[in-house]
N, C-alpha and C positions, 0 to 999 in steps of 0.2 A: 089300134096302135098300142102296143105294149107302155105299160105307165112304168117307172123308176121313182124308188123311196128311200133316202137313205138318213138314218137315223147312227145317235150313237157318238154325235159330238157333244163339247162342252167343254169345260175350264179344268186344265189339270196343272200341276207347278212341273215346271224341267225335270226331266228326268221321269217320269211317269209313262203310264200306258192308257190307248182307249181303243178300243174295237168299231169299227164302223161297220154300221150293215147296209148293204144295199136291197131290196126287195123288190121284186118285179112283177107286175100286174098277170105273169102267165111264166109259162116255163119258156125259160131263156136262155140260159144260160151255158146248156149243157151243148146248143146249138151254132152261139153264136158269143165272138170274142165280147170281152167289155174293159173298161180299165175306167182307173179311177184318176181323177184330175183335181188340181186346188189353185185358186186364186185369191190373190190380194189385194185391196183396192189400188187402183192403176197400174194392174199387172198383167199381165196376160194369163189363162189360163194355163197348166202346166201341164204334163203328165208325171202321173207320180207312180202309176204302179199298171200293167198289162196283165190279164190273164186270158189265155185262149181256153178258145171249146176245149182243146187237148190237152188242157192242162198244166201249159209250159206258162212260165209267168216271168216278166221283164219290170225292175224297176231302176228308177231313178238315180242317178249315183250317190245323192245328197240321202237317199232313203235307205240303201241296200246295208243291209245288216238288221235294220233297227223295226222296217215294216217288212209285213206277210199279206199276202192275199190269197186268198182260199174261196173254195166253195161248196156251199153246204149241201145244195141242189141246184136242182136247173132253176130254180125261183132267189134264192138267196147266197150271195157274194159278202164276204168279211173283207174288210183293211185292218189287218191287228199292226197297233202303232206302239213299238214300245222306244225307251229314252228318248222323247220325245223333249224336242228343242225350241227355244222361243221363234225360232228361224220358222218350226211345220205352223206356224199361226195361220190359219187361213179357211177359206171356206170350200170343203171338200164334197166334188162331184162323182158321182157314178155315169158310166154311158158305156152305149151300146153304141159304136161306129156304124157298122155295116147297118143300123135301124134308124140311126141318123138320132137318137133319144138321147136325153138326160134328164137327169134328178131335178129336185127343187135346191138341193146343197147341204150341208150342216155345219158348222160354224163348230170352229175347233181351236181353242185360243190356249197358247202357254205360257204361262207364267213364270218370269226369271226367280 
């Protein structure tokens, strides 16, 4: 079972940027969709950004402009997050649907 690691959060003030990595225990990515998701205590998890094998990528409406999802290879996926708002506080997931996987999380907090 393919493992998921994502790295790359932390504490930035309003207005800033942070890049999230996802990494994948084997080559994944170039075969199969993934997207990235975040939640916050008593929330449900969200989707915040889609990217398919083919490259096409779908995000969130509260996101669109400000995050990018990319990828680097079939092993590694970015969330580049910039003007970032005390609203994106939350702890962000990587997953692979169709493999049914997900990350351990990264915690990504902003500061007004």
């Amino acid at each position: 079972q393919v493992q998921l690691v994502e790295s790359g959060g932390g504490l930035v003030q309003a207005g800033g940027s942070l890049r999230l990595s996802c990494t994948a225990s084997r080559s994944t990515f170039n075969l199969n969709d993934m997207a990235w998701y975040r939640q916050t205590p008593g929330s449900r998890r969200e989707l915040v950004a889609g990217l398919a094998a083919t490259g096409a990528t779908n995000y969130e409406d509260s996101v669109k402009g400000r995050f990018s999802v990319s990828k680097e290879n079939g092993y590694t996926v970015y969330l580049e997050m910039n003007s970032l708002k005390p609203a994106d506080t939350a702890v962000y997931y990587c997953s692979v649907p169709t493999l049914r996987v997900w990350g351990q999380g990264t915690q990504v907090t902003v500061s007004s």
